[in-house]
C-alpha positions in Angstrom: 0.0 0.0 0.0 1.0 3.5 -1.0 2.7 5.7 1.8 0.0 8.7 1.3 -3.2 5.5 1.1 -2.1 4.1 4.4 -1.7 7.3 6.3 -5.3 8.5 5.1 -6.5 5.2 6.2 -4.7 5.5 9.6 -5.8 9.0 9.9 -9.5 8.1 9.0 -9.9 5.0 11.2 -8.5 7.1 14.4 -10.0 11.1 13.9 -12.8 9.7 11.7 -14.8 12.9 12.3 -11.7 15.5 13.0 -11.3 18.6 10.1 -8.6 17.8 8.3 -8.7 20.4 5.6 -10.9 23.6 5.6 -11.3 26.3 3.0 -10.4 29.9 4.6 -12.9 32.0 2.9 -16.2 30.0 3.0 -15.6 27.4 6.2 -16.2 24.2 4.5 -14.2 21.6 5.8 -12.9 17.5 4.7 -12.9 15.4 7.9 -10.6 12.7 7.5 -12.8 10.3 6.7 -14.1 12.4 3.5 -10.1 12.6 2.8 -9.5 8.7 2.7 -13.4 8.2 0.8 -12.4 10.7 -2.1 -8.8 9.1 -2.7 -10.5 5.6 -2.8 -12.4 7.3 -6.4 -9.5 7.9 -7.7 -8.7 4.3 -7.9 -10.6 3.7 -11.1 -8.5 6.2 -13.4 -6.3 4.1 -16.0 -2.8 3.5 -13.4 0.0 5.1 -14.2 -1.8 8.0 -15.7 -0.3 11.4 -15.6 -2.9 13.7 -14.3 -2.7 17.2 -14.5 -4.7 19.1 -11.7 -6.3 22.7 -12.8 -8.3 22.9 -10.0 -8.9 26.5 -8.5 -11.1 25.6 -5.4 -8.5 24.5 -2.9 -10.3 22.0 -1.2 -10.7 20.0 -4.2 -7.1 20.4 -5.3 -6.3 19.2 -1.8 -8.6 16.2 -2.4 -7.8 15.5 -6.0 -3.8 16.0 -4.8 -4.1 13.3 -2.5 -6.1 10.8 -4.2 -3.5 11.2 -6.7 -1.0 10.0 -4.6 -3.0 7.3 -2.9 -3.7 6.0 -6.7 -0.6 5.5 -7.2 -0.8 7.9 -10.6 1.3 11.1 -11.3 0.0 14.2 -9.9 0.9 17.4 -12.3 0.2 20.5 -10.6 -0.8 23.2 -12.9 -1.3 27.1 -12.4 -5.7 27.3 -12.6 -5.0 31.2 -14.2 -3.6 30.1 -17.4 -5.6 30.7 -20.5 -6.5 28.2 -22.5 -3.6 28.3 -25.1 -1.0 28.2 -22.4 -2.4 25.5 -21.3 -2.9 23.4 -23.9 0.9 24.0 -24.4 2.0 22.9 -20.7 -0.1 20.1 -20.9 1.4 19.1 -24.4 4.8 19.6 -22.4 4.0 17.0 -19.0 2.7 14.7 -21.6 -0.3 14.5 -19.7 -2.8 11.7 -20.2 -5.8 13.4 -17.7 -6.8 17.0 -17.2 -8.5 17.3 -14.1 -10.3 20.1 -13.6 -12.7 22.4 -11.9 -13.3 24.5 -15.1 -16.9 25.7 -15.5 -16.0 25.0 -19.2 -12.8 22.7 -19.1 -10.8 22.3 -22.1 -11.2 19.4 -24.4 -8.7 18.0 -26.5 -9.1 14.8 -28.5 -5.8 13.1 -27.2 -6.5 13.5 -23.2 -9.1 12.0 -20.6 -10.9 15.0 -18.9 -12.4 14.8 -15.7 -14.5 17.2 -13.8 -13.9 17.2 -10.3 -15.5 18.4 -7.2 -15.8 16.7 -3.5 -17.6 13.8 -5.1 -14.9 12.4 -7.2 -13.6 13.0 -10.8 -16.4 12.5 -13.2 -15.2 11.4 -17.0 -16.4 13.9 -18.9 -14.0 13.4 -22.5 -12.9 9.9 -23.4 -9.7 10.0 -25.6 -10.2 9.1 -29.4 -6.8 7.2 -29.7 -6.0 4.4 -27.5 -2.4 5.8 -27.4 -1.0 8.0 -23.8 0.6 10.7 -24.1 2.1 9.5 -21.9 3.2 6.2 -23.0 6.9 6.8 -24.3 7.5 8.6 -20.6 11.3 7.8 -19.1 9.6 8.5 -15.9 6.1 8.1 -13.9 6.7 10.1 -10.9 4.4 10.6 -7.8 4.5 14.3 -8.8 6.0 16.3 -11.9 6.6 19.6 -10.6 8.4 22.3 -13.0 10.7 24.8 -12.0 9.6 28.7 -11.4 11.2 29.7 -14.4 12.4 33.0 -12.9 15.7 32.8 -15.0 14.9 30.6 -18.2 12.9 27.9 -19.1 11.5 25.4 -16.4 12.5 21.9 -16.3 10.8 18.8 -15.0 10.7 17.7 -11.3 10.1 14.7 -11.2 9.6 13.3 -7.6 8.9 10.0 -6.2 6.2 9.6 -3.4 8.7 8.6 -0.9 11.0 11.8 -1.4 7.6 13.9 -1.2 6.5 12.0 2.3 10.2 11.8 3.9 10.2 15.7 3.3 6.8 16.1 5.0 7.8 14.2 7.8 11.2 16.6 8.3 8.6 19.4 8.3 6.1 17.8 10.5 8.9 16.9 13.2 10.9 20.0 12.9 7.8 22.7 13.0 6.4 20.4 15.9 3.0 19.6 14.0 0.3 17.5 15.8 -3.0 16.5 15.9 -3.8 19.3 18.1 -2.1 21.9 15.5 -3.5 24.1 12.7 -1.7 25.8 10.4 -3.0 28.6 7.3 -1.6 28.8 4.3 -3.0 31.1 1.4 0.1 30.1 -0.7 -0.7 29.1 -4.4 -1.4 25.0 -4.0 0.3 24.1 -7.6 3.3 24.9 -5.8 5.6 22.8 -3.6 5.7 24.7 -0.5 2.0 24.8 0.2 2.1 21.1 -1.1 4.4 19.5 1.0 4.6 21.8 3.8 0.8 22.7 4.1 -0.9 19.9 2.8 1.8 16.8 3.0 3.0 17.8 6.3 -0.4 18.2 7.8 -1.1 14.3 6.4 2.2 13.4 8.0 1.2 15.2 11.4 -2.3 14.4 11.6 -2.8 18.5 12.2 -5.5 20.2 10.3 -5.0 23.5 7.4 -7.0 26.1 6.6 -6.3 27.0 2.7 -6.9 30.0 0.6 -6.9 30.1 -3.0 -4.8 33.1 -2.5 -3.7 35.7 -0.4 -6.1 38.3 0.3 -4.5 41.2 3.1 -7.7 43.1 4.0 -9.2 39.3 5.1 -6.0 37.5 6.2 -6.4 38.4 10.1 -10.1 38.1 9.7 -9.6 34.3 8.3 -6.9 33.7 11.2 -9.5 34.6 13.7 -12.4 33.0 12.7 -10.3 29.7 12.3 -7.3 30.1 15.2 -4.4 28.4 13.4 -1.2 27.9 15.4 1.3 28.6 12.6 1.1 30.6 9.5 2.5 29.6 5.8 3.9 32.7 4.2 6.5 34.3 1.6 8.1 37.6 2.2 6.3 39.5 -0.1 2.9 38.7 2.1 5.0 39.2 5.6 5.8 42.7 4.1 2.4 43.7 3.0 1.0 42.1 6.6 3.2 44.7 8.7 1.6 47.6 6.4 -2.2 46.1 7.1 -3.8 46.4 10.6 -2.1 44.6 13.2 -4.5 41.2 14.8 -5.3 41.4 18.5 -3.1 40.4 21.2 -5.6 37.9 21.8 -5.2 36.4 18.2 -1.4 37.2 18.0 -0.8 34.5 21.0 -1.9 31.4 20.0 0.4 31.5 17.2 3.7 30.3 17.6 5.1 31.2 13.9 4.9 32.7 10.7 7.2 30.6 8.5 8.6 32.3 5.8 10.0 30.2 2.6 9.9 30.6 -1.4 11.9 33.9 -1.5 15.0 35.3 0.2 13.5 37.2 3.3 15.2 40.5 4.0 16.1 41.1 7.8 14.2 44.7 7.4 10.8 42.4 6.6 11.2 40.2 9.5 11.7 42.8 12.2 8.8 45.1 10.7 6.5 41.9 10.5 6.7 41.2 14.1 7.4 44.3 15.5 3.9 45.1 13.9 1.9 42.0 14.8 4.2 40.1 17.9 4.6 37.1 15.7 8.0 35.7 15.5 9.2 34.6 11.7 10.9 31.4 11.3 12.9 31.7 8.2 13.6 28.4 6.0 15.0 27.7 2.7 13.7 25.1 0.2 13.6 23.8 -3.1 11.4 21.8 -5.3 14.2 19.4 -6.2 14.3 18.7 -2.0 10.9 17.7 -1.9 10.8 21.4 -0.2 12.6 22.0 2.9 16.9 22.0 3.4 17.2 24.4 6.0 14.7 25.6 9.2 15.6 28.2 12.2 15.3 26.8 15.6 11.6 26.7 17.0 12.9 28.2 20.2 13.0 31.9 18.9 16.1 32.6 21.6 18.4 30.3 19.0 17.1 31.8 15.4 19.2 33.7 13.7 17.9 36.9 11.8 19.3 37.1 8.2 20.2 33.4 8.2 18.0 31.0 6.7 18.9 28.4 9.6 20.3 24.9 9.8 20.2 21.8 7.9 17.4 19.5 8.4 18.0 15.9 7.8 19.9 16.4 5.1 23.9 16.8 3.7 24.8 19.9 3.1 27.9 22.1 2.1 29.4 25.5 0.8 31.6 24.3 -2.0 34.0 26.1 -4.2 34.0 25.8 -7.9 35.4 22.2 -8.1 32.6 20.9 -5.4 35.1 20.8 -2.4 33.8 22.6 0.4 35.0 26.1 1.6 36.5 27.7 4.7 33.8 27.8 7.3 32.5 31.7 6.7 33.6 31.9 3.1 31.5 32.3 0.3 30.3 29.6 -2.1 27.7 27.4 -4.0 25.3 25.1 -1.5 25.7 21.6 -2.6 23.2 19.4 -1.0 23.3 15.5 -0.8 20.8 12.0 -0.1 18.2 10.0 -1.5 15.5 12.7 -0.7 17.1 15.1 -3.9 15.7 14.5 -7.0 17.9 12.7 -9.2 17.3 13.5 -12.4 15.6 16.5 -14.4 13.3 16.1 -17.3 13.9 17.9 -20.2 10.0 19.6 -21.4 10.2 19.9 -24.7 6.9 18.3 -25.4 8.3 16.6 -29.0 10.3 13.6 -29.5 11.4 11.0 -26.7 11.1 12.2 -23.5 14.9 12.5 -22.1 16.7 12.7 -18.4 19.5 14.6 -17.8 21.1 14.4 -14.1 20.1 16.7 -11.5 23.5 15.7 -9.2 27.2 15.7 -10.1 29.3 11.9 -10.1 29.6 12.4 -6.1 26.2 13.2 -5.7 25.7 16.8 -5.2 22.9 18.6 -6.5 24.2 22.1 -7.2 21.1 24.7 -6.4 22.9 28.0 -7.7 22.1 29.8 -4.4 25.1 31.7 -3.3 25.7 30.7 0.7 28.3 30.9 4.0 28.0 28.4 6.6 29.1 30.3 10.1 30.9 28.1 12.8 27.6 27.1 14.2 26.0 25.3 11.0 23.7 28.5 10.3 23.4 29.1 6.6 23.1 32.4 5.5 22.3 32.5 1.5 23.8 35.8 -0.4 21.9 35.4 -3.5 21.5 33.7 -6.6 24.8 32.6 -8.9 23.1 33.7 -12.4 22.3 37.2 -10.4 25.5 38.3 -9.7 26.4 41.1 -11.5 30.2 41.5 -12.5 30.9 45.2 -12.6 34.4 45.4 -14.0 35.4 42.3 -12.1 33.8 43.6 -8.8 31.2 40.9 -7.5 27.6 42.7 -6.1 25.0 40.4 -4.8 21.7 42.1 -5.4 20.3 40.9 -2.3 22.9 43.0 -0.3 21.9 45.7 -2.1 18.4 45.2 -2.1 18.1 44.9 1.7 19.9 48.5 2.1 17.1 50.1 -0.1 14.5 48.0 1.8 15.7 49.2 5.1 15.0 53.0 3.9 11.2 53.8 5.2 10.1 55.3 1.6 10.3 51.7 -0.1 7.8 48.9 -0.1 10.0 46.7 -2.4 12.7 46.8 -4.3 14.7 44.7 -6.7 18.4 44.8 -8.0 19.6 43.6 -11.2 22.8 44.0 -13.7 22.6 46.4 -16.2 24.7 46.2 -19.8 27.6 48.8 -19.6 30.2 49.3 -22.3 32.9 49.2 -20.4 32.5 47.8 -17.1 30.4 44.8 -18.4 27.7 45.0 -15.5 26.3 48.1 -13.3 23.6 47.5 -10.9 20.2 48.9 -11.5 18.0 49.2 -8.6 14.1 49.0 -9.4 11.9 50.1 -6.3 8.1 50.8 -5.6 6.9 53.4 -3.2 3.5 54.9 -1.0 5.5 57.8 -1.8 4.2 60.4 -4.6 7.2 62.2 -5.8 9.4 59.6 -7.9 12.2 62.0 -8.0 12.7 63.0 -4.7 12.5 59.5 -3.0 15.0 58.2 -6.0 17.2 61.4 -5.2 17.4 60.4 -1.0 18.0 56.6 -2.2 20.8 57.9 -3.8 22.4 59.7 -0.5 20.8 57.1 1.6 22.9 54.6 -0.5 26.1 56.5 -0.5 26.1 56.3 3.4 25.5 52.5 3.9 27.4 51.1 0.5 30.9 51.0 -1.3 31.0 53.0 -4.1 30.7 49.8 -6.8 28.1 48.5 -4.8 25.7 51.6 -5.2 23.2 51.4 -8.4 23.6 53.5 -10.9 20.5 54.1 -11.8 17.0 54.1 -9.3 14.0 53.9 -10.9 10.6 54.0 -9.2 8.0 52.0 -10.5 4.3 51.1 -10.1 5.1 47.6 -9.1 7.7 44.6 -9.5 7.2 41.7 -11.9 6.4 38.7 -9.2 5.4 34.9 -9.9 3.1 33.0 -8.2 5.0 32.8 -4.7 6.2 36.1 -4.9 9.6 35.8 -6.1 10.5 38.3 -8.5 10.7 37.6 -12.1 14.5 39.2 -12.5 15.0 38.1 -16.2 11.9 40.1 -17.1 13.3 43.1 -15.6 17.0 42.3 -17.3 14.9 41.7 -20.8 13.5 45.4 -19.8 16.7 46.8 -19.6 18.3 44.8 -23.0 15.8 46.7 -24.3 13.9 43.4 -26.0 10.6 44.1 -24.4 
């Protein structure tokens, strides 16, 4: 029996009737029991299926997610917002053999099963006309394909098998210290992995209930958190940033929660201490990837040991700073985090949607997976992450890590958010550009005090050239921001 199949039917024979999932903005609610009974339904779709989940209601995608998994079938999370030509070209991509949907007017094409699904069950709604899969010269059938943000290029395949997925929930669940007796909220987008494994996995792992919101919604976020008292909160720094300009909850409200955990993004110091300054929530910063089943790294639950700035310590897994031929660095020196063990994907999956599906390793002949995040590992195991390897920007041989930069402007009380990215220069190769957006009217005057307010906190090569002030940052779904658009912006190709 499947991992996820025999913890539903462990969970539904002992908390038959306790909430397992509810929906934030209307109440409803899955017991356990209606958990385990809708996974049973998915037992009759053709196995080894790839099924790819457009479900906007989140207690369906929780449902359909699950029974999935249980199934034994490959779950393909897809964003709900795309139209219906993107679509059709991502599932042409995953190779996907069943849309699942909960499309008022789902998409029909002649080569894919489609299902609609609600509470009840899928529901066959299109048969395919050819007896061929799309699926059926696949090099891999995964638990879940998940694909890569595609904030620098073109995303890849994630292919991940269920016990990577469940042996990541379980780090989450016995690091966060989940439990039947503990809630957690999340109004993180569901196709990706963080809400996956550390909302809905971890909660199946703990035997805790979620509250889920289809997406984040600031003048109803404390409202939700009251009305359904979680103990721990699921964010990103982009909604910790706009939660310490909202009004702060009660005191009352505040208490029962023991942490915000923050994930998905780099989380600038400046955020954290506004965040809970404002609301008297501490922030437990983490750092995860898709290709670790989600978390590497957590802060210390006790908030005397966390370390603002650092994204904490490693969590059941290998870990190093290595140089550029993989050996690892001196303790406090800079370099690339390598990470190691049977819980890191293995392999990626090229998405090209024509020809033979092909796998090209995801680790190097010893068996690290290089991320690309730029990190120092103190004396005390903390990892602190600098920024991104493709992000650097090379200004006549001079290394700036936007981050750095980023969380100087951020600490200034004019800006909401900022982001820092290399600029083409004739002579020096690279200059840093900062793009920033602001409460504040006047454009010129705020970009004219960044200026000094830079010139007082950074090293001349550090400081950007240029500050522009802008209506508002181009941001994926989990808030990171989308840097190549901005560089495109600048080449001038958009």
């Amino acid at each position: 029996m499947a991992i996820v199949s025999r913890l539903l039917s462990t969970r539904a024979r002992e908390q038959p009737d306790s909430p397992a999932f509810l929906a934030g903005a209307d109440g409803r609610a899955l017991t356990w029991r209606e958990v385990a009974g809708h996974a049973a339904r998915w037992r009759d779709v053709r196995p080894g299926s790839r099924v790819g989940l457009v479900i906007a209601d989140p207690l369906v995608f929780t449902a359909a997610y699950l029974g999935c998994l249980s199934a034994g079938l490959t779950a393909a999370p897809i964003d709900p917002r795309l139209t219906a030509t993107e679509l059709s070209e991502v599932l042409t991509r995953l190779r996907v053999d069943v849309l699942a949907t909960d499309h008022a007017e789902p998409v029909i094409r002649p080569e894919t099963d489609t299902c609609e699904v609600d509470l009840a069950g899928p529901r066959l709604v299109w048969s395919a006309t050819t007896t061929a899969r799309p699926s059926d010269a696949a090099a891999l059938r995964p638990a879940v394909l998940l694909t890569s943000s595609g904030t620098t290029g073109r995303p890849k395949g994630i292919p991940l098998t269920e016990w990577q997925l469940m042996h990541a929930a379980g780090r989450v669940a016995r690091h966060h210290g989940f439990g039947p007796g503990e809630r957690g909220y999340t109004p993180l987008p569901l196709f990706h992995v963080n809400a996956q494994v550390m909302g809905l996995l971890a909660t199946v792992a703990g035997g805790g209930s979620l509250v889920i919101d289809r997406r984040f919604e600031a003048g109803e976020y404390w409202a939700r958190v009251e009305k359904h008292s979680p103990t721990w909160l699921n964010a990103v720094p982009a909604v910790l940033a706009s939660l310490a300009n909202q009004p702060a909850p009660s005191s009352r409200v505040a208490e029962r929660i023991r942490f915000a955990r923050s994930a998905s993004a780099p989380l600038p110091p400046e955020t954290a201490r506004a965040f809970t300054e404002h609301t008297g929530i501490g922030v437990l910063e983490t750092y995860g990837m898709s290709e670790a089943a989600g978390q590497i790294t957590a802060n210390p639950l006790d908030p005397a040991r966390r370390r603002r700035g650092s994204v904490g310590l490693p969590v059941e897994l290998e870990l190093i700073v290595g140089g550029p031929d993989g050996t690892p660095v001196a303790t406090g020196a800079e370099g690339e985090v390598l990470l190691r063990g049977p819980q890191i994907v293995s392999g990626y999956l090229e998405l090209d949607g024509a020809g033979p599906e092909r796998v090209r390793p995801a680790r190097t002949a010893e068996g690290w997976l290089r991320t690309g995040d730029v990190g120092v590992l103190d004396d005390a195991g903390f990892l602190r992450l600098a920024g991104r390897a493709d992000d650097v920007i090379n200004r006549g041989g001079e290394k700036i890590y936007p981050q750095e930069v980023e969380n100087v402007l951020l600490a200034h009380p004019g800006v909401a958010a900022v982001a820092v990215v290399g600029a083409p220069h004739e002579r020096l190769g690279q200059v840093p550009v900062a793009f920033v957006t602001s409460q504040q009217s006047d454009a010129d005057a705020l970009a004219s005090a960044l200026r000094d307010w830079c010139a007082e906190r950074l090293t001349r090569y550090k400081r950007p050239t240029v500050i522009e002030v802008t209506d508002a940052l181009p941001l994926g779904p989990t808030g990171k921001v989308l840097r190549r658009a901005l560089r495109a912006e600048l080449a001038g190709t958009q």
